[in-house]
C-alpha positions in Angstrom: 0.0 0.0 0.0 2.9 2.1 0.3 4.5 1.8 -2.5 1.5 2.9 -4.4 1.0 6.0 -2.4 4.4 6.5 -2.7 3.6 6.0 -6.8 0.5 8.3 -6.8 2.2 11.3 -5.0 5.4 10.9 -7.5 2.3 11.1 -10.6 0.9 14.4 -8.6 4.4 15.9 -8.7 4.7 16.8 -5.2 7.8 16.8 -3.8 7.7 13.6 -1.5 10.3 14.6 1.4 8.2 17.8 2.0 4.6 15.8 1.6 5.2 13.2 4.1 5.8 15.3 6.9 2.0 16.4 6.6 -0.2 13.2 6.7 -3.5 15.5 6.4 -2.4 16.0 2.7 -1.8 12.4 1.5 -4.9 11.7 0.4 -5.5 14.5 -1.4 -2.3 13.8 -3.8 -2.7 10.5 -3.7 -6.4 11.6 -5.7 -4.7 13.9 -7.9 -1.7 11.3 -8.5 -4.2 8.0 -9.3 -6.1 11.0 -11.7 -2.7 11.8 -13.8 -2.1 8.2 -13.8 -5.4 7.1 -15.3 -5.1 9.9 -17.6 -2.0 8.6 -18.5 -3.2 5.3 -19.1 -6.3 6.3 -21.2 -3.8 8.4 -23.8 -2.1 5.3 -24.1 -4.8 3.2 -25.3 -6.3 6.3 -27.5 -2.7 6.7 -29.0 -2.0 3.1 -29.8 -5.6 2.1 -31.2 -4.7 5.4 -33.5 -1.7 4.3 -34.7 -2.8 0.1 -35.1 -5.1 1.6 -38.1 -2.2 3.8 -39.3 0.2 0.5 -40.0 -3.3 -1.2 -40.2 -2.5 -4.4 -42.7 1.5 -4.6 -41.6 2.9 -7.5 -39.9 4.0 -5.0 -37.2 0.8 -3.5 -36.6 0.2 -4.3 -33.4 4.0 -3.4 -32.2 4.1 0.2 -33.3 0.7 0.6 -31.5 2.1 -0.9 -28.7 4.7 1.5 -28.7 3.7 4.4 -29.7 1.0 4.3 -27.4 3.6 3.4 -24.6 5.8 6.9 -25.5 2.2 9.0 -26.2 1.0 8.0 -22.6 4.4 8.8 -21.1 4.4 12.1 -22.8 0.8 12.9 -21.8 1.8 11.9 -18.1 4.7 14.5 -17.6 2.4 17.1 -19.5 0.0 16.2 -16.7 2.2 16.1 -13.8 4.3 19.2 -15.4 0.9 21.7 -15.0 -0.2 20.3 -12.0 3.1 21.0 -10.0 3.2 24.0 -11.5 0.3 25.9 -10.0 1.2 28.3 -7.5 -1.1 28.3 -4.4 0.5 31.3 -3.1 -1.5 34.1 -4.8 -5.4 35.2 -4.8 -7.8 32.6 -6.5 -7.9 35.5 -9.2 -3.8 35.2 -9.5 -4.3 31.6 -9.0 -6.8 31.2 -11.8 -5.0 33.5 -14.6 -1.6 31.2 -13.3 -4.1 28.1 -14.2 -5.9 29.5 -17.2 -3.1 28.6 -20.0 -2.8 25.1 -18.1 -6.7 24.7 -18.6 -6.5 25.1 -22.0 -3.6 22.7 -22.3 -5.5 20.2 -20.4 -8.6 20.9 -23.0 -6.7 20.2 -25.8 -5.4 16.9 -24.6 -8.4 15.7 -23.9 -9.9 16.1 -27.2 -6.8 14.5 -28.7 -7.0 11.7 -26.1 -10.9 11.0 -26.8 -11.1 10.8 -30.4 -9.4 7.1 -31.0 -11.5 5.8 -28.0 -15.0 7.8 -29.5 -13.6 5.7 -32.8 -14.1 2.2 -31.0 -16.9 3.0 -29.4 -19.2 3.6 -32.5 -17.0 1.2 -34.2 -20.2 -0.7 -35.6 -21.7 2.1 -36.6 -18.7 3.8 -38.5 -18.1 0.6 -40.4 -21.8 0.7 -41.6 -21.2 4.6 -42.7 -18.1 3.2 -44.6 -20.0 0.8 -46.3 -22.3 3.2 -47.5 -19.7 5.5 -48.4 -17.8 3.2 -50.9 -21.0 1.5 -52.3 -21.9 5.6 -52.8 -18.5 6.1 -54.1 -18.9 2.8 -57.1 -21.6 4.1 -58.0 -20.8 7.3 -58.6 -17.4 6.0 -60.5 -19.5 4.3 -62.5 -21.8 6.8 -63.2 -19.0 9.3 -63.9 -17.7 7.0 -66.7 -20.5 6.1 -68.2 -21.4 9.9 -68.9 -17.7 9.8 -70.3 -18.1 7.6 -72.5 -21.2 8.9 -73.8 -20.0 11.8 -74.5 -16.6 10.6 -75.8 -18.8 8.2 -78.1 -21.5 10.0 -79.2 -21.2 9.8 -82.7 -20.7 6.3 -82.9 -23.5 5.3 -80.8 -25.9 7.6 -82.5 -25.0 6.0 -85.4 -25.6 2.6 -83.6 -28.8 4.0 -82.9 -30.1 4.7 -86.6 -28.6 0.8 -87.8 -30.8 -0.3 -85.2 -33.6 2.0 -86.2 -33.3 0.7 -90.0 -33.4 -2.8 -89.2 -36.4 -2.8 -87.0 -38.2 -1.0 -90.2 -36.8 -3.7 -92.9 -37.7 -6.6 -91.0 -41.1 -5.0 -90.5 -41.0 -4.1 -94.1 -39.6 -7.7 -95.3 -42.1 -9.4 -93.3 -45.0 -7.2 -95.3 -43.8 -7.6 -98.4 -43.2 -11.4 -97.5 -47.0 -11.6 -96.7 -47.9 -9.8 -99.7 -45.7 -12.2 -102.2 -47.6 -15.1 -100.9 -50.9 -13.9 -101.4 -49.7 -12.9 -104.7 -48.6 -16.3 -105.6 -51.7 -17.5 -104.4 -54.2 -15.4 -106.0 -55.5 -13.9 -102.6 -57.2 -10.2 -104.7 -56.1 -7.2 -102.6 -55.2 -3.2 -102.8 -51.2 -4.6 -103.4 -51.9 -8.0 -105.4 -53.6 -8.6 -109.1 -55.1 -11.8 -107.8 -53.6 -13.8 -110.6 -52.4 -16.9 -109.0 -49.2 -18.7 -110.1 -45.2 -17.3 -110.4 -46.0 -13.9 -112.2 -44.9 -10.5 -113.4 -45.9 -8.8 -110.3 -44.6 -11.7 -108.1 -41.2 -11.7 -109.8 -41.3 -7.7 -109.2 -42.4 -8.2 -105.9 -39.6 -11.0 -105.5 -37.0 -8.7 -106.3 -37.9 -5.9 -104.1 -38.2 -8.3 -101.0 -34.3 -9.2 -102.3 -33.6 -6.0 -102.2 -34.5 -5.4 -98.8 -33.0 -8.6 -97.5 -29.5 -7.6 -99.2 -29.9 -4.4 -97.0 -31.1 -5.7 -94.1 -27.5 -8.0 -94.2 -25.7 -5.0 -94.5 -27.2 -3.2 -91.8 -27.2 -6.0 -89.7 -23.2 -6.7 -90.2 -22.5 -2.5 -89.7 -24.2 -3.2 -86.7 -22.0 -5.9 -85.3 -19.1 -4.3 -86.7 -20.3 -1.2 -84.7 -21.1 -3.1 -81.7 -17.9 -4.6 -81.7 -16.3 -1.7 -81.7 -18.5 0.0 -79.1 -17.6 -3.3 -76.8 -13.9 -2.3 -77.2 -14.3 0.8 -75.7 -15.6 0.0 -73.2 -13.2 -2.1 -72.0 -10.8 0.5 -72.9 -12.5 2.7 -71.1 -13.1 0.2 -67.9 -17.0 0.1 -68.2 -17.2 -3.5 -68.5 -14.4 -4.3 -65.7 -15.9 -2.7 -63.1 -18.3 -3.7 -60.6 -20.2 -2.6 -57.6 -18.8 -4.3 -54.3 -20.4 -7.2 -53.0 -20.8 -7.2 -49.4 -17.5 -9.5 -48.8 -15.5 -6.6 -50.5 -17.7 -4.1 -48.2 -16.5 -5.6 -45.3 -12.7 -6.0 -46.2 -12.7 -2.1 -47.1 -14.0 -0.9 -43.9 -11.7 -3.3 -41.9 -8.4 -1.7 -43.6 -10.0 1.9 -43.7 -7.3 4.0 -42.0 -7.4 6.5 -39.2 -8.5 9.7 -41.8 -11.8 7.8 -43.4 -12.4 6.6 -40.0 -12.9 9.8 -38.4 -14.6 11.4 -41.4 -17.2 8.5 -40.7 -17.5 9.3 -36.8 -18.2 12.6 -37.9 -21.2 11.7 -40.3 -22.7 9.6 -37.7 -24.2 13.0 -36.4 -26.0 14.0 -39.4 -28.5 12.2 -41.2 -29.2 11.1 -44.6 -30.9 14.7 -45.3 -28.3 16.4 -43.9 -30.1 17.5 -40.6 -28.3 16.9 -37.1 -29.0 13.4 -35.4 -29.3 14.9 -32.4 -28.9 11.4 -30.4 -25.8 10.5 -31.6 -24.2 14.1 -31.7 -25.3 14.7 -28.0 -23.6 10.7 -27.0 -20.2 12.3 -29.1 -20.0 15.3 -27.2 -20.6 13.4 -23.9 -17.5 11.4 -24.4 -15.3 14.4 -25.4 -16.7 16.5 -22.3 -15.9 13.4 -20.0 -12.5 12.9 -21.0 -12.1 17.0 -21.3 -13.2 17.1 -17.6 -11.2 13.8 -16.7 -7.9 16.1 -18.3 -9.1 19.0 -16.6 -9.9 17.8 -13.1 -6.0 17.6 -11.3 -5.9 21.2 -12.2 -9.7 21.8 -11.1 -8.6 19.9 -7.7 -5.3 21.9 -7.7 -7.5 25.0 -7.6 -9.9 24.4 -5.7 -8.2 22.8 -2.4 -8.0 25.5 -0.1 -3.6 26.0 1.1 -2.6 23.5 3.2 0.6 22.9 5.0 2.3 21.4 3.1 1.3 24.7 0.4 3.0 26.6 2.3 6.4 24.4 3.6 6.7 24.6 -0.3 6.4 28.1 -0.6 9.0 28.3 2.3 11.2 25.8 0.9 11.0 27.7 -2.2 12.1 30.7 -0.6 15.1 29.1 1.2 16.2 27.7 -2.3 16.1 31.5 -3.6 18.0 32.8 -0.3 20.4 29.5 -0.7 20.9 30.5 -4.5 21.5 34.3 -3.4 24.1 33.3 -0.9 25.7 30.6 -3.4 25.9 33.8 -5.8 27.2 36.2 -3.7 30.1 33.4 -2.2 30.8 32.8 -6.1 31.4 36.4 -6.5 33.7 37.1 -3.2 35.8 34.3 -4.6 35.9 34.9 -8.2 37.1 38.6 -7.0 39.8 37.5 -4.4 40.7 34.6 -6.5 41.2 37.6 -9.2 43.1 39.7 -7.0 45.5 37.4 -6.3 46.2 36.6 -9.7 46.5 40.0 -10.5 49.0 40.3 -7.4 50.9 37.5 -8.2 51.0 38.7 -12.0 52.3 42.1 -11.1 55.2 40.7 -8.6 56.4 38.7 -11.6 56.4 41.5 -13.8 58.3 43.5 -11.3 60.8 40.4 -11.0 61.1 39.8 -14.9 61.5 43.6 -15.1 64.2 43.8 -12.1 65.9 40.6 -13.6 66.7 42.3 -16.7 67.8 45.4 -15.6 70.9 43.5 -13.4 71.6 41.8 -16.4 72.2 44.4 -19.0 73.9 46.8 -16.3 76.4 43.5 -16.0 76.8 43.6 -19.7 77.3 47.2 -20.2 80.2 48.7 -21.6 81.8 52.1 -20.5 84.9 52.5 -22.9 
């Protein structure tokens, strides 16, 4: 038991020597401690479930999320325990909370960073069912996009696709009459378009060779048409019509397993809007309540911090703080009186060898002087 209070008030950042002489405070850091740490812990799985759908599909998947949510929780941790140590409980609650206010919003950030991943699990059902709308939206309109393009790319030859198809419709309805009307002219049968002359006439033979006629050109239209068709079939497998195809559910499912972090969160962010574009007001309110929760979790060492009235151990900081300052004061001032004597006394000891040098050579050229 304590080694995790021990634990708790190194998360808190309180200086331990100084918090154990004043049991009436332990508690209090061990709370803000076990928040930091929990905190910590939270940023850990938000950063690694992040990152897993980064490197989602690599081999080492799983170990870059295990790391990186290892070093994102350790950083988030000595953010924590960095602006909760460092609020001064020494000024007005005024002083206090313009101290606190750049630390709030700090704290605010992190905690939308921290509850995004986790917001992305939770509605992890329901953002894989916006994907899979998404893409089957996304086929179709690919589809849709080239088959305008080819259209329009093809327009000519597919409106002349259109009249060969026309034409034949009206010989084979014209063949087909003047078929009829052979027959009953062969047989006799007395009409507006026969003589009624039975037997293997004049007007049957005329009416033979205009039937031939039209059955010549109904075999050229009918081979421009395949010809045309052919081509037309080309295209569009040059143009990819005829090699793509919407996704089947199978392929629905593999794409929103591998969508990464970016299409993920573009889906958690439809969820709160429906199909007409108006707010879902259900799922944008259960969105916000995660953020606010994990904003307030980030927020609440500092809103503890703040709010505990000064306590003893406040204050054996405060004057431990101040005997650091006069101990660093003193340390100066003793680095200064020696730097100056230590100076002196080279400046001393500079000057009496000067004087010697100076002395020294004066002896030597009066012994070397000449007076002739």
């Amino acid at each position: 038991m304590k080694r995790i209070t021990r634990f708790f008030w190194f998360c808190s950042g309180a200086h331990i020597g100084t918090l154990k002489k004043y049991p009436i405070e332990h508690n209090k850091y061990v709370g803000i401690g076990a928040t930091i740490f929990f905190t910590a812990l939270f940023a850990s799985l938000s950063g690694g479930y992040a990152m897993y759908f980064v490197f989602s599909g690599s081999a080492f998947a799983v170990g870059f999320a295990i790391l990186f949510g290892l070093l994102w929780g350790t950083a988030i941790f000595n953010m924590d325990r960095y602006i909760v140590s460092s609020i001064d409980k020494q000024g007005t609650t005024n002083q206090q909370i313009l101290q606190a206010s750049p630390r709030i919003l700090l704290a605010i950030m992190i905690g939308i960073v921290i509850s995004r991943p986790l917001e992305l699990k939770i509605f992890d059902k329901e953002i894989r069912q916006k994907l899979k709308t998404a893409y089957l939206k996304g086929q179709h309109g690919k589809i849709d996009t080239l088959q305008k393009t080819y259209m329009q790319k093809y327009a000519m030859e597919m409106g002349k696709n259109s009249d060969l198809k026309k034409e034949k419709d009206s010989l084979e309805t014209d063949i087909n009459k003047t078929r009829y009307e052979l027959n009953q002219e062969v047989f006799g049968d007395k009409t507006n378009q026969t003589s009624g002359i039975v037997g293997y006439g004049t007007y049957a033979k005329q009416k033979q060779a205009v039937l031939q006629e039209k059955e010549d050109r109904l075999k050229t239209v009918m081979d421009n048409q395949d010809k045309m068709d052919q081509y037309l079939g080309e295209r569009k497998d040059y143009e990819g019509l005829n090699s793509i195809r919407l996704f089947n559910d199978h392929q629905l499912d593999s794409l929103s397993n591998v969508a990464g972090f970016s299409d993920r969160n573009w889906a958690l962010g439809q969820l709160s809007y429906n199909e007409n574009g108006t707010r879902d007001l259900d799922t944008y309110l259960a969105e916000s309540f995660i953020s606010f929760l994990f904003i307030l979790f980030e927020c609440l060492p500092v809103f503890v911090k703040l709010m505990s009235p000064k306590g003893p151990y406040d204050v054996a900081i405060s004057k431990l703080y101040e005997a650091d300052i006069h101990y660093a004061e003193r340390d100066k001032e003793r680095n200064i009186e020696v730097t100056d004597n230590v100076y002196d006394h080279h400046l001393e000891q500079e000057i009496t060898k000067q004087k010697r040098i100076i002395t020294a050579q004066s002896d030597y050229d009066i012994e070397r002087h000449s007076y002739d």
